[in-house]
N, C-alpha and C positions, 0 to 999 in steps of 0.2 A: 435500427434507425439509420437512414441513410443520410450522413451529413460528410462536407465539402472539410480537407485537412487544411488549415493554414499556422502559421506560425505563432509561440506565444511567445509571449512580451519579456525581457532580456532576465528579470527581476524572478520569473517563475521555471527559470532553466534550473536542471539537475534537480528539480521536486519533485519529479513524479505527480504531478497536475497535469489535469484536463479543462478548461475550461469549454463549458456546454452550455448555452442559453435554457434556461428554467423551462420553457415551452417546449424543448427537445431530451431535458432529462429524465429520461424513462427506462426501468431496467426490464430486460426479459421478462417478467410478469407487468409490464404495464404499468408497473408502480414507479410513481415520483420517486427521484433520488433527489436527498436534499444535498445543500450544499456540504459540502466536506467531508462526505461520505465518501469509504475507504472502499471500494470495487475492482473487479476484475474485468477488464474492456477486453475484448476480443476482436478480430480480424480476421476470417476464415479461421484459421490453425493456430495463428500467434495470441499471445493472449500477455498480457502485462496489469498488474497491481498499481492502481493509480488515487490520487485523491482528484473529486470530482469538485470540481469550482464554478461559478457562476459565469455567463458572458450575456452584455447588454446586447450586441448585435443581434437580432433576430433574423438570418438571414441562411441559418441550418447549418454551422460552420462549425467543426470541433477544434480549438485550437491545442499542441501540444510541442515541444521541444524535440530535437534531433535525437536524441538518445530513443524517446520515445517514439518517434516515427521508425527510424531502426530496429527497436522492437517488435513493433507491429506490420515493419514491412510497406511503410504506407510515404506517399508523394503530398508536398503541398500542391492544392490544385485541384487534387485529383477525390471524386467522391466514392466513398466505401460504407461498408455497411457493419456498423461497430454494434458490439451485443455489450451492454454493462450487467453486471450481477453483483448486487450488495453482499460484501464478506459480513460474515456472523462475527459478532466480536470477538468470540476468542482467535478465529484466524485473523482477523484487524490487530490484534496484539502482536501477530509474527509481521507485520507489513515492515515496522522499523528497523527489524533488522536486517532486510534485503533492500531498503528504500536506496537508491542513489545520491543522493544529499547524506554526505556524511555528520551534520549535524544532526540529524534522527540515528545516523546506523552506528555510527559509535557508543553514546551514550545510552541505546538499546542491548549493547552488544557487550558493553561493562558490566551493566546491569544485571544481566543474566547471569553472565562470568560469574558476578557477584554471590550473584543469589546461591549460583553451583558450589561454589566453594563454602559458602557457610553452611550450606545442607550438609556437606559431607564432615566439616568440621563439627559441627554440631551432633551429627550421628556420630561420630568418632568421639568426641566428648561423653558422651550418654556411653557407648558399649565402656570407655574406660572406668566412665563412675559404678557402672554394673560391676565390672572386674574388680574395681575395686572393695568392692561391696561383697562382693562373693568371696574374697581372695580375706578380709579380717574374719567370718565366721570358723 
């Protein structure tokens, strides 16, 4: 789809948001992306993890922040031709922890931390109660 870059609004910088008017949100298969779907937008070669937002303008306009136009390589003003592809949920699970808003990437990134150290603790608990179990016979 070929839509015109302009700038987004001060409030949705360092999100990782696209805002796409509903009549233009269409992914490589043709299929509607709803709002706040978790996708991959592309730009010939460059390619960036975005959540997709709604915009009232009907006017063919994709709006996104500096970080993301660096990304993708792209000019306000200037029109390209962006490919979006809905992530499958389990890869929508990894988005938080590469997002640029550190409010999703830390608390993504604990989280995991989290989860890793109780696995191993846990499996370390379990082989000593074994040991220990083997070692009174």
């Amino acid at each position: 789809m070929k839509l015109r870059v302009a700038e987004i609004a001060p409030q949705d910088t360092w999100k990782d948001i696209v805002r796409i008017n509903n009549a233009h949100r269409r992914d490589v298969n043709n299929k509607h992306v709803p709002r706040g779907a978790i996708c991959q937008i592309a730009v010939g070669d460059n390619r960036k993890w975005v959540i997709v937002h709604g915009l009232r303008e009907l006017d063919g306009e994709i709006q996104m922040d500096l970080n993301l136009r660096l990304a993708l390589d792209v000019e306000i003003g200037q029109e390209y031709d962006f490919a979006l592809r809905r992530m499958p949920w389990f890869k929508s699970l990894w988005f938080p922890w590469i997002a640029s808003d550190t409010i999703y990437r830390v608390p993504a990134q604990l989280s995991i931390l989290s989860f890793a150290i109780g696995t191993i603790l846990g499996v370390a608990g379990i082989a000593l109660a074994i040991f220990a179990m083997a070692a009174q016979k």
